[in-house]
mmCIF file of the N, C-alpha and C atoms, coordinates in Angstrom:
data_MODEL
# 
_entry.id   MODEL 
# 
loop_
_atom_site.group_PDB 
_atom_site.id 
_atom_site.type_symbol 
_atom_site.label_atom_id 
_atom_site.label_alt_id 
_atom_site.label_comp_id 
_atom_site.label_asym_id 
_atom_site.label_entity_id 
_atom_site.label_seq_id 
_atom_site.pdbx_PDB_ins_code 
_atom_site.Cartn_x 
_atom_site.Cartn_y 
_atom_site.Cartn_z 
_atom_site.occupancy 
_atom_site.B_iso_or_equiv 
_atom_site.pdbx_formal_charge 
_atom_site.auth_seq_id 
_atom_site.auth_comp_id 
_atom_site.auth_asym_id 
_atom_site.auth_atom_id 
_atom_site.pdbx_PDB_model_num 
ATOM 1   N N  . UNK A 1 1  ? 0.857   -1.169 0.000   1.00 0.00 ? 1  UNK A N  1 
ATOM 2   C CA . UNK A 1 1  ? 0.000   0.000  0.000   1.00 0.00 ? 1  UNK A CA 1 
ATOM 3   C C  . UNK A 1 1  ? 0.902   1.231  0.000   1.00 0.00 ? 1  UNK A C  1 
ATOM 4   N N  . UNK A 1 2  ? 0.543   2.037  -0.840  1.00 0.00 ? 2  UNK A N  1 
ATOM 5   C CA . UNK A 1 2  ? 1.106   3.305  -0.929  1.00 0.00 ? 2  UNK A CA 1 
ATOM 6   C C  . UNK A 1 2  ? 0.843   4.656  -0.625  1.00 0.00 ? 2  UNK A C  1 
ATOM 7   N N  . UNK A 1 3  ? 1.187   6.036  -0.941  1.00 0.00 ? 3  UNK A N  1 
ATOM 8   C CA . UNK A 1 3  ? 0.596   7.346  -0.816  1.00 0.00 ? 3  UNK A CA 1 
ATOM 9   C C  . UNK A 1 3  ? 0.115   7.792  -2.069  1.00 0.00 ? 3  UNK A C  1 
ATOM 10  N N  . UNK A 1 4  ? -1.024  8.512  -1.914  1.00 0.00 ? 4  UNK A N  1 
ATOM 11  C CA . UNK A 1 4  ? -1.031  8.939  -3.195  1.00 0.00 ? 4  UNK A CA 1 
ATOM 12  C C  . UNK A 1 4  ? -1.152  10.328 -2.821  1.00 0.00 ? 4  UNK A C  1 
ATOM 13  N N  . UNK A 1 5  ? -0.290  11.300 -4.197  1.00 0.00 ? 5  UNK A N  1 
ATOM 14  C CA . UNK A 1 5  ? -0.125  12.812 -3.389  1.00 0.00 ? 5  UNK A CA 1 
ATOM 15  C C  . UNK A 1 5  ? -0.268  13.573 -4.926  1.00 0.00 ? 5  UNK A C  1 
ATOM 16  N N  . UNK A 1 6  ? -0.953  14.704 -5.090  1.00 0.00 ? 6  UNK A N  1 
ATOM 17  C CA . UNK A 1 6  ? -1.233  15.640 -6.165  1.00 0.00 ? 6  UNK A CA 1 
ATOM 18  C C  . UNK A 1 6  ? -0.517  17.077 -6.212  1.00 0.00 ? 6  UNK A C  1 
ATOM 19  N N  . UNK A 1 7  ? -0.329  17.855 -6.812  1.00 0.00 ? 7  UNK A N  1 
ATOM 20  C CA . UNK A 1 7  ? -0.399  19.364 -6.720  1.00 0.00 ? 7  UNK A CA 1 
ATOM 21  C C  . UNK A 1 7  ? -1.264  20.419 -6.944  1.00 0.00 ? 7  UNK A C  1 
ATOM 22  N N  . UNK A 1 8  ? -1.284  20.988 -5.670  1.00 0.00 ? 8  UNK A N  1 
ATOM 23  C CA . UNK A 1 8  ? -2.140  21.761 -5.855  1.00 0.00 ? 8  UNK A CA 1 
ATOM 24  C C  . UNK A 1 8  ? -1.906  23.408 -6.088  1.00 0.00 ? 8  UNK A C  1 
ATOM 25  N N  . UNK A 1 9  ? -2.688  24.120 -5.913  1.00 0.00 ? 9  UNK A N  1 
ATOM 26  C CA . UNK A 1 9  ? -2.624  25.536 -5.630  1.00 0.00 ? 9  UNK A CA 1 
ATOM 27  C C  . UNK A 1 9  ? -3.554  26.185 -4.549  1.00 0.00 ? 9  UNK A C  1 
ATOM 28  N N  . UNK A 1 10 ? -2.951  26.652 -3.959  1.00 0.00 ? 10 UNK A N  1 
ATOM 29  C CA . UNK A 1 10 ? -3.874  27.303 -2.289  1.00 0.00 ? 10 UNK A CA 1 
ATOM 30  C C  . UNK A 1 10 ? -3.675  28.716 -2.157  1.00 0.00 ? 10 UNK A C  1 
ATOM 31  N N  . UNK A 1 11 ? -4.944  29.557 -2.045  1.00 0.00 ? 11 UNK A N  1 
ATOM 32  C CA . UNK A 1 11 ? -5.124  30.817 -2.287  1.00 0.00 ? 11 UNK A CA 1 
ATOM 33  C C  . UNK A 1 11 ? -5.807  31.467 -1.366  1.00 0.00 ? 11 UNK A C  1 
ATOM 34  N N  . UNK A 1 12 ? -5.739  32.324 -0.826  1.00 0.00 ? 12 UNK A N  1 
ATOM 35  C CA . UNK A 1 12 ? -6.077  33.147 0.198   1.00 0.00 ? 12 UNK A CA 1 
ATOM 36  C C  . UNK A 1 12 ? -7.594  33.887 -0.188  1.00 0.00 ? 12 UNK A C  1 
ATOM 37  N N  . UNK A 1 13 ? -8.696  33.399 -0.005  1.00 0.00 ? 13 UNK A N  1 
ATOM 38  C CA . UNK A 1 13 ? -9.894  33.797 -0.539  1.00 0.00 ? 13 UNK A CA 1 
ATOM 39  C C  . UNK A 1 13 ? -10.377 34.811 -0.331  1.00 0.00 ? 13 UNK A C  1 
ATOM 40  N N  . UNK A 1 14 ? -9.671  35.732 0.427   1.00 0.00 ? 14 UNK A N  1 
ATOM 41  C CA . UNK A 1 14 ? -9.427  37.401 0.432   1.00 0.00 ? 14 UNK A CA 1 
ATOM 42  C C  . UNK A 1 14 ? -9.142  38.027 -0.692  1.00 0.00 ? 14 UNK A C  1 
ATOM 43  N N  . UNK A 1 15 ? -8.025  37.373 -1.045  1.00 0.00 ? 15 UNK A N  1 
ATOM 44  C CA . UNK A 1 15 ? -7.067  38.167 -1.954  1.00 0.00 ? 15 UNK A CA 1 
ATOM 45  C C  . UNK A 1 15 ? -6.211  37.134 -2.718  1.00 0.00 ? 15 UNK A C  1 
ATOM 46  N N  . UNK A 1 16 ? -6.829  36.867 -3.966  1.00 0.00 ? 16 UNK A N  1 
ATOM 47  C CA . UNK A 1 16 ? -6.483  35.253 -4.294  1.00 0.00 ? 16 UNK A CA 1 
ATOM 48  C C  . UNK A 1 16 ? -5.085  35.933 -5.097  1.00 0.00 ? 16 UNK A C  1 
ATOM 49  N N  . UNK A 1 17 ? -4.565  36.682 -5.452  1.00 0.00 ? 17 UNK A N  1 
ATOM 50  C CA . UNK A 1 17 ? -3.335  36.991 -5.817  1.00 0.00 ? 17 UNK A CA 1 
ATOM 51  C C  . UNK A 1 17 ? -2.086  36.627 -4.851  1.00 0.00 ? 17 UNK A C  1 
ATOM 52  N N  . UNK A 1 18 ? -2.340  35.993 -3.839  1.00 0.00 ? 18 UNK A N  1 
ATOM 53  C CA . UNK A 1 18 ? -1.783  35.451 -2.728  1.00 0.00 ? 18 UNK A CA 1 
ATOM 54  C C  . UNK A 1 18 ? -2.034  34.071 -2.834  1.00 0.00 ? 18 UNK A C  1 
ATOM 55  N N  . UNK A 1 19 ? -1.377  33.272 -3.755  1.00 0.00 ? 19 UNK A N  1 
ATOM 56  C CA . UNK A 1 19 ? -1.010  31.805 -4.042  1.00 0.00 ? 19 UNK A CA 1 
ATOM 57  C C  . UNK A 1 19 ? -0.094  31.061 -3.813  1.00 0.00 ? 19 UNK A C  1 
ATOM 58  N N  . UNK A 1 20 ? 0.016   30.108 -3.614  1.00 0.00 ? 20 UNK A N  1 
ATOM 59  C CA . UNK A 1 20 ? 0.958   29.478 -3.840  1.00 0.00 ? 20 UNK A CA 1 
ATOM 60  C C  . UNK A 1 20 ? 0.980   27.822 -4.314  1.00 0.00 ? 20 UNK A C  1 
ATOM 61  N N  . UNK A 1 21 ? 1.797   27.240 -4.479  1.00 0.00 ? 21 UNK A N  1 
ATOM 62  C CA . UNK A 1 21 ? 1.732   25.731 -5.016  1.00 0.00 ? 21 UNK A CA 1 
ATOM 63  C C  . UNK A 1 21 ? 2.596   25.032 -3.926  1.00 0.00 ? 21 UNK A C  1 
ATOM 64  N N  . UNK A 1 22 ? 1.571   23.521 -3.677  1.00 0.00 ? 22 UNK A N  1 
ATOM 65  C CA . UNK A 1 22 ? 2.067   22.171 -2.769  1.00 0.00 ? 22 UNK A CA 1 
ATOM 66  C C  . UNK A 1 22 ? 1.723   21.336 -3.453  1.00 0.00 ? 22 UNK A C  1 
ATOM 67  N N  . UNK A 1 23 ? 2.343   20.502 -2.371  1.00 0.00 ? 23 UNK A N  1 
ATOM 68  C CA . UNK A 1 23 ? 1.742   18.811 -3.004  1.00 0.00 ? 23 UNK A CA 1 
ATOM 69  C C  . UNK A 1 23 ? 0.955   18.118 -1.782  1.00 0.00 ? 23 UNK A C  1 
ATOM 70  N N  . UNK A 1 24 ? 0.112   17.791 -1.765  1.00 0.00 ? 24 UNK A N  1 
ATOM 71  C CA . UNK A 1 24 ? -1.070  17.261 -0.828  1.00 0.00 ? 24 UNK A CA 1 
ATOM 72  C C  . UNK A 1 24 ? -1.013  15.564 -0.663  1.00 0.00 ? 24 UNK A C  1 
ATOM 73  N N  . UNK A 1 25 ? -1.148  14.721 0.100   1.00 0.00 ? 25 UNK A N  1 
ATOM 74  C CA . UNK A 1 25 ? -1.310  13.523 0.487   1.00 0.00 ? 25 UNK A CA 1 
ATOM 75  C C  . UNK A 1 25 ? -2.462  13.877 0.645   1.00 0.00 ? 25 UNK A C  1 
ATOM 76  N N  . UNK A 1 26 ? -3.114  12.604 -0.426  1.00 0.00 ? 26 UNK A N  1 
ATOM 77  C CA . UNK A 1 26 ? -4.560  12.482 -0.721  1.00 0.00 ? 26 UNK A CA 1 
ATOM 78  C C  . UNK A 1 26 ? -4.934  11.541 0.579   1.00 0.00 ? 26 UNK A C  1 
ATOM 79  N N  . UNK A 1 27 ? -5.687  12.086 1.155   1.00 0.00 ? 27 UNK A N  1 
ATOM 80  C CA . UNK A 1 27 ? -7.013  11.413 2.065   1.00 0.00 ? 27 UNK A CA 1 
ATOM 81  C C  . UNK A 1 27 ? -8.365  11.305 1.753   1.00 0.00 ? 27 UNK A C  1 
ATOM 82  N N  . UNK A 1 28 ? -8.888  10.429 1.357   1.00 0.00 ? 28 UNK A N  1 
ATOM 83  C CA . UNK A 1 28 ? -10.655 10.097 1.168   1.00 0.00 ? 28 UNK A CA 1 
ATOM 84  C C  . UNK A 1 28 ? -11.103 10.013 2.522   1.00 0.00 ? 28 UNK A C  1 
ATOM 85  N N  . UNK A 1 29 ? -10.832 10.270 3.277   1.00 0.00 ? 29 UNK A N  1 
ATOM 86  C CA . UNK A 1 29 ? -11.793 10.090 4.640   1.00 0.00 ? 29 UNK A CA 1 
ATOM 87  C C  . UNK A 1 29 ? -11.005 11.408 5.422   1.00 0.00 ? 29 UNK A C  1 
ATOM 88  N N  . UNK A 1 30 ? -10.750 12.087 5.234   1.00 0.00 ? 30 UNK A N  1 
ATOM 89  C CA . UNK A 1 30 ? -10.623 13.095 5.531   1.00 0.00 ? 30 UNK A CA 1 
ATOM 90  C C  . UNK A 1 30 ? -11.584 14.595 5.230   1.00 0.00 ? 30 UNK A C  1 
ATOM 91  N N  . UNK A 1 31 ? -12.757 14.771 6.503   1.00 0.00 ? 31 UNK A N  1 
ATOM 92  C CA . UNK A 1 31 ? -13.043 16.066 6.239   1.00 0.00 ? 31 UNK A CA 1 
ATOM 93  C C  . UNK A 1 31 ? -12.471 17.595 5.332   1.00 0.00 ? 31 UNK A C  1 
ATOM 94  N N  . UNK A 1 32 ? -11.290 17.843 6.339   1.00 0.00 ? 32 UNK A N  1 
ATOM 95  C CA . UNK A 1 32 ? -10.650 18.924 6.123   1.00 0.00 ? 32 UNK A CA 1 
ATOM 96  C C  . UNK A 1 32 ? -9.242  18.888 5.492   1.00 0.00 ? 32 UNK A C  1 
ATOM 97  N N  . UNK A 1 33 ? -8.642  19.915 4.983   1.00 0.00 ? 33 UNK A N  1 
ATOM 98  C CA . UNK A 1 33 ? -7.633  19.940 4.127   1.00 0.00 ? 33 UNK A CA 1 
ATOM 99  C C  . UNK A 1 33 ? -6.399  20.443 5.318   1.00 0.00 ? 33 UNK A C  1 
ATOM 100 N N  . UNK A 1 34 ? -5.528  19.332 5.775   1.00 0.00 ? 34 UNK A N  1 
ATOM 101 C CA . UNK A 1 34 ? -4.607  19.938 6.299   1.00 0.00 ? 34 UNK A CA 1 
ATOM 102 C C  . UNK A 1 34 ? -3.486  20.765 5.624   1.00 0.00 ? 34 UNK A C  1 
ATOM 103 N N  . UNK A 1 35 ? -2.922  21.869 6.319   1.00 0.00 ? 35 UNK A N  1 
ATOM 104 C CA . UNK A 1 35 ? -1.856  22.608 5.868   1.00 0.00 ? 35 UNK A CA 1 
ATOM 105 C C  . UNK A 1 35 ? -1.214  23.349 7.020   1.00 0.00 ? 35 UNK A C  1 
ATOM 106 N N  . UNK A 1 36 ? 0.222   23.103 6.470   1.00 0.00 ? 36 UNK A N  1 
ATOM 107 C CA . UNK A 1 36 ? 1.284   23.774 7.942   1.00 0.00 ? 36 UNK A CA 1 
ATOM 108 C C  . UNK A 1 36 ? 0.752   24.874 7.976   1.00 0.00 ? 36 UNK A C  1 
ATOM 109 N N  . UNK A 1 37 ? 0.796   25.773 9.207   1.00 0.00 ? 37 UNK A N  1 
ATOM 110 C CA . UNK A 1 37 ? 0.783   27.175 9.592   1.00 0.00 ? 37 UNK A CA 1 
ATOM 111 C C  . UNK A 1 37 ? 1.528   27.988 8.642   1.00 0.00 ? 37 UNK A C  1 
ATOM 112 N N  . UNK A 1 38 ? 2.671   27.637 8.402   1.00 0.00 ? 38 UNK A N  1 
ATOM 113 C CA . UNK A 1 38 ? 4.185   28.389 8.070   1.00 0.00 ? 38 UNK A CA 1 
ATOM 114 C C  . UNK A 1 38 ? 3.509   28.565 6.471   1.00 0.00 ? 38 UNK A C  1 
ATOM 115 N N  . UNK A 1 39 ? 2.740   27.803 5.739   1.00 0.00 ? 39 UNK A N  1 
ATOM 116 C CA . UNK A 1 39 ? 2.242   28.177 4.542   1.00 0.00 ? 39 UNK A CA 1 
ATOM 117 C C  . UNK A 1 39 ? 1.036   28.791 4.274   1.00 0.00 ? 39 UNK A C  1 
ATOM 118 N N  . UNK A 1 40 ? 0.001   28.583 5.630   1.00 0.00 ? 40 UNK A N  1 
ATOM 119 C CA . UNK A 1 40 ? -0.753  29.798 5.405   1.00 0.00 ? 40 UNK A CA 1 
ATOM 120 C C  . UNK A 1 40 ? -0.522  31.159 5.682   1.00 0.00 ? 40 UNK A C  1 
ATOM 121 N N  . UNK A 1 41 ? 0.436   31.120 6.739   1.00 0.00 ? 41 UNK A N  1 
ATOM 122 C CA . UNK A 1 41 ? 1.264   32.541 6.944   1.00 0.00 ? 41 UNK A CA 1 
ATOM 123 C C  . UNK A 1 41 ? 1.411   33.125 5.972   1.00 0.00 ? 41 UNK A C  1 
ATOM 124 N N  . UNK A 1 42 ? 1.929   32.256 5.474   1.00 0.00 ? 42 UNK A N  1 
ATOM 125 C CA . UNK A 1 42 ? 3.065   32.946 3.650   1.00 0.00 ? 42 UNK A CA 1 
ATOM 126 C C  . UNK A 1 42 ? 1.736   33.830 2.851   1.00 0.00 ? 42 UNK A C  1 
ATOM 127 N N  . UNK A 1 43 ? 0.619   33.093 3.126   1.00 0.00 ? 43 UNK A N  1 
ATOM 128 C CA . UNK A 1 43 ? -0.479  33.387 2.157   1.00 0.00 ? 43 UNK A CA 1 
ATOM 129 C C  . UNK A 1 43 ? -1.781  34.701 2.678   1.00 0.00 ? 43 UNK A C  1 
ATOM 130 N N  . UNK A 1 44 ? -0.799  35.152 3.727   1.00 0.00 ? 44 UNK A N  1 
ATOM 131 C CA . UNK A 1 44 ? -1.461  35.655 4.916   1.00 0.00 ? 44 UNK A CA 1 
ATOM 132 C C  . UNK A 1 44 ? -3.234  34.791 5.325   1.00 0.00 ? 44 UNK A C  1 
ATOM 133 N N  . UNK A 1 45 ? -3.369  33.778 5.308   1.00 0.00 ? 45 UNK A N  1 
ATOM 134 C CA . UNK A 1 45 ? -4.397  33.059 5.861   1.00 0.00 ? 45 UNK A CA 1 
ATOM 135 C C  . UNK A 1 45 ? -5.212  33.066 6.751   1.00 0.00 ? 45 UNK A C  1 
ATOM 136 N N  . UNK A 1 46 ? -5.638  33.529 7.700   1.00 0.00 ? 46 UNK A N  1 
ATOM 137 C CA . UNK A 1 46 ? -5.994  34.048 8.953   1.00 0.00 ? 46 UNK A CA 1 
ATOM 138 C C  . UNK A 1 46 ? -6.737  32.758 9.391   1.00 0.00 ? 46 UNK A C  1 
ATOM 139 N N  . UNK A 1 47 ? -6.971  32.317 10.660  1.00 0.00 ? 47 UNK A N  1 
ATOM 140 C CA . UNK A 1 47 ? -7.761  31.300 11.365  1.00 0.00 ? 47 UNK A CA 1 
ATOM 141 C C  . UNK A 1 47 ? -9.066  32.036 11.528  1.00 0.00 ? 47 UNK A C  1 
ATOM 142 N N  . UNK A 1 48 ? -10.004 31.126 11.742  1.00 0.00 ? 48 UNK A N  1 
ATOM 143 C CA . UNK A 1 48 ? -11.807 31.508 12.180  1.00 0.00 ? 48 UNK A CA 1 
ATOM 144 C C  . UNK A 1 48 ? -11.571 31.117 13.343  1.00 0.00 ? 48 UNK A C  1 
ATOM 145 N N  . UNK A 1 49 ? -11.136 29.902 13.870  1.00 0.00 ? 49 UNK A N  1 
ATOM 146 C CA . UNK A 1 49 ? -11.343 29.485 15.153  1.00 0.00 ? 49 UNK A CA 1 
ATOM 147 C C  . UNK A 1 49 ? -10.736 28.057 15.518  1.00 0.00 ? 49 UNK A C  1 
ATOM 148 N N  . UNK A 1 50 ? -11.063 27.512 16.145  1.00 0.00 ? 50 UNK A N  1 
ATOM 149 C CA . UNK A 1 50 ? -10.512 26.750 16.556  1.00 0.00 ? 50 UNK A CA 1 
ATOM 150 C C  . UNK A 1 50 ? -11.422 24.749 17.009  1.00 0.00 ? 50 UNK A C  1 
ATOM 151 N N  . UNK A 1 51 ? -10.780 24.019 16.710  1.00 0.00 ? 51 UNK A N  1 
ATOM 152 C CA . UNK A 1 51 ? -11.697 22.663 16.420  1.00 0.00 ? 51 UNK A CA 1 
ATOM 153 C C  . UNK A 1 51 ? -11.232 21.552 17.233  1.00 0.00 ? 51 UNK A C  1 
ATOM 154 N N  . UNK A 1 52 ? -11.888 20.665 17.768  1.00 0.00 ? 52 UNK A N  1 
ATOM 155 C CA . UNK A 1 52 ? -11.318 19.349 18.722  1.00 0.00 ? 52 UNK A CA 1 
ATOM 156 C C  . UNK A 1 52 ? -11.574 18.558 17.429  1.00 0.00 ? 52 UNK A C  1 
ATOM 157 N N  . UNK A 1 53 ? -10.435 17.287 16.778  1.00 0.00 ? 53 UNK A N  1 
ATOM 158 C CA . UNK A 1 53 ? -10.466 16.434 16.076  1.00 0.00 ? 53 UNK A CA 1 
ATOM 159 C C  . UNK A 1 53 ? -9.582  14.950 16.800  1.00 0.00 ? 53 UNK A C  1 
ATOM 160 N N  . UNK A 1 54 ? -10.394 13.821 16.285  1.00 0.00 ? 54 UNK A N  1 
ATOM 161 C CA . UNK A 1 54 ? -10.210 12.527 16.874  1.00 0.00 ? 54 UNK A CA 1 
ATOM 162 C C  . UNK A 1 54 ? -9.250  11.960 16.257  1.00 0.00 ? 54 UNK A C  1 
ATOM 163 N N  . UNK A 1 55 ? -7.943  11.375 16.475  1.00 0.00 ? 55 UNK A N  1 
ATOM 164 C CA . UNK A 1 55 ? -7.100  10.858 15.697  1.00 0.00 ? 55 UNK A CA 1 
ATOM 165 C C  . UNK A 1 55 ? -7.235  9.699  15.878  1.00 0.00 ? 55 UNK A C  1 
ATOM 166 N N  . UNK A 1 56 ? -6.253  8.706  14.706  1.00 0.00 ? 56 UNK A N  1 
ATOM 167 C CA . UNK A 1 56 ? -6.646  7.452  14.178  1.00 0.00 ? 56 UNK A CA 1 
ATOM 168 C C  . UNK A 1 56 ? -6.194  6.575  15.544  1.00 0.00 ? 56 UNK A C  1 
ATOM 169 N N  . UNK A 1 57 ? -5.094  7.263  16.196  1.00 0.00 ? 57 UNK A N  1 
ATOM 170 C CA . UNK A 1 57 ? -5.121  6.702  17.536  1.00 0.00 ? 57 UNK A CA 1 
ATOM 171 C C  . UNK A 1 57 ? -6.285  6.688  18.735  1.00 0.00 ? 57 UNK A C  1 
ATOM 172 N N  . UNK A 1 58 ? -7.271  7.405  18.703  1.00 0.00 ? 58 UNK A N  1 
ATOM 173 C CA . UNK A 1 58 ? -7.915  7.904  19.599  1.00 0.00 ? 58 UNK A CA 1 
ATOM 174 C C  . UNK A 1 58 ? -7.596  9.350  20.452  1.00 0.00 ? 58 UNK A C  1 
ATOM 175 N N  . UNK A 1 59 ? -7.131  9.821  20.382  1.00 0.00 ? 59 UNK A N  1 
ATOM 176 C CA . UNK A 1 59 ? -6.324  11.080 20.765  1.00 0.00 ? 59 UNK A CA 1 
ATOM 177 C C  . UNK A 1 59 ? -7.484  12.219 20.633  1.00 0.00 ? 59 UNK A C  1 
ATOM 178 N N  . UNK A 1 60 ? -7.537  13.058 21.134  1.00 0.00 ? 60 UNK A N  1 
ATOM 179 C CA . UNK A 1 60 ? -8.263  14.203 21.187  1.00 0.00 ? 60 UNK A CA 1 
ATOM 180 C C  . UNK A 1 60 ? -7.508  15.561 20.878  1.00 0.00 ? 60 UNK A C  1 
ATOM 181 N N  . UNK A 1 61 ? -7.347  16.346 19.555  1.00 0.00 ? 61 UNK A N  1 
ATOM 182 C CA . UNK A 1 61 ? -6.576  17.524 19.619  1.00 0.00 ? 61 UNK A CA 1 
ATOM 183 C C  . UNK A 1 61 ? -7.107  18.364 19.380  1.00 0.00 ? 61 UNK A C  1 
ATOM 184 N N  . UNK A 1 62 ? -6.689  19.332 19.694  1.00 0.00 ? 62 UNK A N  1 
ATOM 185 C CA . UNK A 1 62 ? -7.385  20.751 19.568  1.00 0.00 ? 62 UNK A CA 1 
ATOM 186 C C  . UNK A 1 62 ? -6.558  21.763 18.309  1.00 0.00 ? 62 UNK A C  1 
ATOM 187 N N  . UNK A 1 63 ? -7.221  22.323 17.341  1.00 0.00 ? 63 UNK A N  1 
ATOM 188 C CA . UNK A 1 63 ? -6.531  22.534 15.858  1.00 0.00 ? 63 UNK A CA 1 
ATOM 189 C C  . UNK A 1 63 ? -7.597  24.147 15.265  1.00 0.00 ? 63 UNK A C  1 
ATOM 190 N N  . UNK A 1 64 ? -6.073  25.250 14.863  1.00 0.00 ? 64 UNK A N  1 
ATOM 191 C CA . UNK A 1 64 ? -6.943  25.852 14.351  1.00 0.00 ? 64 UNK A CA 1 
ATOM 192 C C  . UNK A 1 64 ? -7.407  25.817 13.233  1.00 0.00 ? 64 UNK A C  1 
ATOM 193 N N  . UNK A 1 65 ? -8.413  26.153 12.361  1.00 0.00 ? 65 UNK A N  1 
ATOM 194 C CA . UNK A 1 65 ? -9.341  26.478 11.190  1.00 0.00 ? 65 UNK A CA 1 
ATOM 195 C C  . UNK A 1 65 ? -9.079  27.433 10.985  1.00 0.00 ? 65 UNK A C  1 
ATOM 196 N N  . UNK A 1 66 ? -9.389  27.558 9.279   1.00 0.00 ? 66 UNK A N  1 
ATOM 197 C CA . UNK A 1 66 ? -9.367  28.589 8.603   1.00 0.00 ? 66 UNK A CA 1 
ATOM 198 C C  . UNK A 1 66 ? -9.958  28.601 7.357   1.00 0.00 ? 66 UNK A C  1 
ATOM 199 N N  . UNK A 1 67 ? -10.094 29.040 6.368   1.00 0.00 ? 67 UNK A N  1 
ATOM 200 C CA . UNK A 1 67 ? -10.367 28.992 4.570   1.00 0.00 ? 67 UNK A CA 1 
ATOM 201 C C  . UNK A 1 67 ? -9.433  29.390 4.144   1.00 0.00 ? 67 UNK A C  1 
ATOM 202 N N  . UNK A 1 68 ? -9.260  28.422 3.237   1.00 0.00 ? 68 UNK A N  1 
ATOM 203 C CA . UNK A 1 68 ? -8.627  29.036 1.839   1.00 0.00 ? 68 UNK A CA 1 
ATOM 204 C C  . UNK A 1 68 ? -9.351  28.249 0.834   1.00 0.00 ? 68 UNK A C  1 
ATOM 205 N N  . UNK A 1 69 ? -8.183  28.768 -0.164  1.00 0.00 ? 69 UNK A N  1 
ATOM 206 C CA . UNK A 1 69 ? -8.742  27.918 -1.807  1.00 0.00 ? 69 UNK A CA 1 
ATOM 207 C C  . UNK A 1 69 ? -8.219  27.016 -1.971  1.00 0.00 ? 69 UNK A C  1 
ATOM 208 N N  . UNK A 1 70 ? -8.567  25.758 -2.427  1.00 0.00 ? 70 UNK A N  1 
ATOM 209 C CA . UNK A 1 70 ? -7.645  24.904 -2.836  1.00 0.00 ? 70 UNK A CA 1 
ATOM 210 C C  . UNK A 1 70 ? -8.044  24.379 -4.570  1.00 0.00 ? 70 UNK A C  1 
ATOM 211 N N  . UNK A 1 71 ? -6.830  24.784 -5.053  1.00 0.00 ? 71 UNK A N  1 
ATOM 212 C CA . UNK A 1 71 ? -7.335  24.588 -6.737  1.00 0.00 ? 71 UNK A CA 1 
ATOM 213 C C  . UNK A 1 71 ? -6.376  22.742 -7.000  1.00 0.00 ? 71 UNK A C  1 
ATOM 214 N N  . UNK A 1 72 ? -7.237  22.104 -7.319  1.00 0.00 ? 72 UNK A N  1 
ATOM 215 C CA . UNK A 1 72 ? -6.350  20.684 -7.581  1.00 0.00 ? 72 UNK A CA 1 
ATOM 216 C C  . UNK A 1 72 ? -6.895  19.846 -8.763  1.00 0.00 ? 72 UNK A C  1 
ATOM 217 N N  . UNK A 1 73 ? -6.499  19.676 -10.067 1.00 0.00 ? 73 UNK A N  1 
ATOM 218 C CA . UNK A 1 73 ? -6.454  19.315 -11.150 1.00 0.00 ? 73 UNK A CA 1 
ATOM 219 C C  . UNK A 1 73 ? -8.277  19.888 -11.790 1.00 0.00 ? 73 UNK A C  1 
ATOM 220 N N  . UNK A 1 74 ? -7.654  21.432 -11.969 1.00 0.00 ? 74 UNK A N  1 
ATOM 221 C CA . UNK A 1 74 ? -8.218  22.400 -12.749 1.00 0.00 ? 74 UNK A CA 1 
ATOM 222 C C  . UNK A 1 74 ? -9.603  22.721 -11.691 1.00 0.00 ? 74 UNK A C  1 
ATOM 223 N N  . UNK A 1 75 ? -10.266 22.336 -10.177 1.00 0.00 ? 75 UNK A N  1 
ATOM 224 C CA . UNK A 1 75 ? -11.354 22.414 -9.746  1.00 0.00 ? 75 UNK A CA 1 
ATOM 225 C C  . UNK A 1 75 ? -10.939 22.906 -8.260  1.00 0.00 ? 75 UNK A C  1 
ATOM 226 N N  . UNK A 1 76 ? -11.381 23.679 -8.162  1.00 0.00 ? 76 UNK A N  1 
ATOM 227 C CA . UNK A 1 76 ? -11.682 24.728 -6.950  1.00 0.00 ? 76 UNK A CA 1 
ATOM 228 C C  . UNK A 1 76 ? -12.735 24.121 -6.236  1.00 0.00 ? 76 UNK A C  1 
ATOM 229 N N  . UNK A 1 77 ? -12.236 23.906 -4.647  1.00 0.00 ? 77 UNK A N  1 
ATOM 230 C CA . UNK A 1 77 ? -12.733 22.996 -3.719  1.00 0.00 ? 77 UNK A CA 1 
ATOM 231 C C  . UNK A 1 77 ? -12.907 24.542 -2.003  1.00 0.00 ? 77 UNK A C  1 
# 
């Protein structure tokens, strides 16, 4: 079993002239789109708030939220 990982483009839905390009590890059971801090910074990104999520261990963490864009093979998500 392997990873499977794409490129994308992630844009600051403020001010989408504030882009940039990654590569994402695809998750199908994944709600939300993780991304380091240090790259929404870059994108000036701002958080809404803040979320408790269950990890595959059982773990309880506490994680901030935010929006952006995520453009990944030509479709805006």
């Amino acid at each position: 079993m392997g990873y499977v990982k794409a490129k994308a483009k992630l844009c600051n839905p403020r001010d989408e002239s504030m882009c940039g390009e990654l590569e994402l590890l695809i998750n199908t059971g994944s709600t939300y789109t993780w991304i380091k801090r240090e790259k929404l910074a870059r994108l000036r990104v701002k958080g809404t708030g803040r979320r408790l999520f269950r990890t595959v261990d059982n773990r309880t963490i506490e994680r901030e939220v935010g929006e952006a864009v995520v453009e990944c093979l030509g479709r805006q998500q």
